[in-house]
C-alpha positions in Angstrom: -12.3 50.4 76.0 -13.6 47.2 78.2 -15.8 46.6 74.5 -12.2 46.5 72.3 -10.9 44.4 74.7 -13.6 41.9 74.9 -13.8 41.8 71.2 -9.9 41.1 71.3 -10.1 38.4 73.5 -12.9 36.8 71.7 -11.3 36.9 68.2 -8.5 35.3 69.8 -9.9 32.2 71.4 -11.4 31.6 67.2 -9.2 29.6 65.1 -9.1 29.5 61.3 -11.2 26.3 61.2 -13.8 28.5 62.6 -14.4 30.2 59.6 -13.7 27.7 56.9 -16.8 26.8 54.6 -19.0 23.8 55.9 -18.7 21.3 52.9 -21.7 18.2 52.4 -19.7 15.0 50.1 -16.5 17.4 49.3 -13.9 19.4 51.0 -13.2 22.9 51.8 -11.1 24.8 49.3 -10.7 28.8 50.1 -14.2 30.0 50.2 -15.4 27.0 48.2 -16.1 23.3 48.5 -14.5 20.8 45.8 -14.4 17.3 45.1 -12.0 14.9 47.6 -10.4 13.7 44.9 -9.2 17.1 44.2 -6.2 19.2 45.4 -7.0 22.0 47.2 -3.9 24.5 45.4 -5.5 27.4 47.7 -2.4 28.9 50.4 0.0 26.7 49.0 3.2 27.6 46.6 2.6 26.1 42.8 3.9 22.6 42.3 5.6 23.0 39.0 8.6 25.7 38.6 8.2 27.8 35.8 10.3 28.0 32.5 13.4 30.6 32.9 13.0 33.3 30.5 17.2 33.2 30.2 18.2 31.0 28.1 21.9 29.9 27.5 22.9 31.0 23.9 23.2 28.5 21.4 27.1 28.4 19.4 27.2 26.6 15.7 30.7 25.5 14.9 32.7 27.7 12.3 32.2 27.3 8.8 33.1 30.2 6.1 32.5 30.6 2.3 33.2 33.1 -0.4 30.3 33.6 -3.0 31.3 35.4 -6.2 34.6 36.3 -4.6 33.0 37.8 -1.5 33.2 36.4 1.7 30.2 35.2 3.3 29.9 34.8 7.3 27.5 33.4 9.5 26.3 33.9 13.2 28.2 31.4 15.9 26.0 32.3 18.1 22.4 33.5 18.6 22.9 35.8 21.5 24.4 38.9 19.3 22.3 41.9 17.6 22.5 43.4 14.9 23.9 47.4 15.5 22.4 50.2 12.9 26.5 51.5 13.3 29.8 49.3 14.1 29.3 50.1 18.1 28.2 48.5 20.9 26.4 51.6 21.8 24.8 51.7 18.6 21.0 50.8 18.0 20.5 47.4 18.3 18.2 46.3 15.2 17.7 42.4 15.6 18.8 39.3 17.0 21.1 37.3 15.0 19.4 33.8 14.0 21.9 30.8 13.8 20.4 30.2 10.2 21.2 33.8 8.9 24.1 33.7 6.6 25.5 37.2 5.4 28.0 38.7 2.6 31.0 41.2 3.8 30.7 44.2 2.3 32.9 46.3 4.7 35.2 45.9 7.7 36.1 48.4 9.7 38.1 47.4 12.9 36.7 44.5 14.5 32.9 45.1 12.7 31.8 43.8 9.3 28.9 45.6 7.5 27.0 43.0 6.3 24.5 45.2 3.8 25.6 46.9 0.8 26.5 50.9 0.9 23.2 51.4 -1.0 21.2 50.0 2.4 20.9 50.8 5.4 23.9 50.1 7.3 23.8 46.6 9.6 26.8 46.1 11.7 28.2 42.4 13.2 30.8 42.7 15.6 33.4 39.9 14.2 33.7 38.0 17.1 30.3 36.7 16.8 30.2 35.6 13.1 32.4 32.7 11.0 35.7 33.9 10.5 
């Protein structure tokens, strides 16, 4: 017991600087010595912030076209999927791209099949494409 608390009171009286690295022309860094015209980055928060992975969706205005009598829509937006049924429940199959352009080949309430009945199905909800 006397031994613990000797050893106690010892550590105690030691500082940090006690144990950093002894450097000749250069700095202490961590366990390592580097050049003084280097930062030392060791124990200290990172200088730059780091890109957000959420990005704020990008909207195209509205412009609609028919092609061969059928109407063709495109995305408004680039933060909408594309569903494998018309539900928001339904499997999401891709992101929309603000360059995709599409042909209507169904509605049915507020969803627009956007691939022909041969194909598998591809849902838009409306509210995300041309009207």
């Amino acid at each position: 017991m006397k031994h613990a608390l000797l050893s106690l009171l010892l550590l105690s009286f030691l500082s940090s600087e006690a144990f950093a690295k002894s450097c000749k022309n250069s700095q202490p860094c961590g366990n390592s010595c580097i050049s003084w015209n280097k930062t030392c980055r060791i124990g200290s928060a990172p200088s730059y912030s780091a890109p957000s992975r959420l990005t704020a969706p990008t909207v195209k205005e509205s412009s609609a076209s028919t092609v061969g009598g059928q109407q063709v829509v495109m995305p408004l937006t680039d933060a909408a999927f594309v569903m494998g049924a018309p539900s928001m429940t339904a499997t999401k199959l891709r992101r929309l791209k603000l360059e995709d352009s599409f042909m209507v080949f169904q509605k049915q309430g507020p969803w627009v099949r956007i691939t022909p009945t041969n194909l598998a199905p591809e849902w838009v909800h409306s509210d995300y494409l041309t009207p």
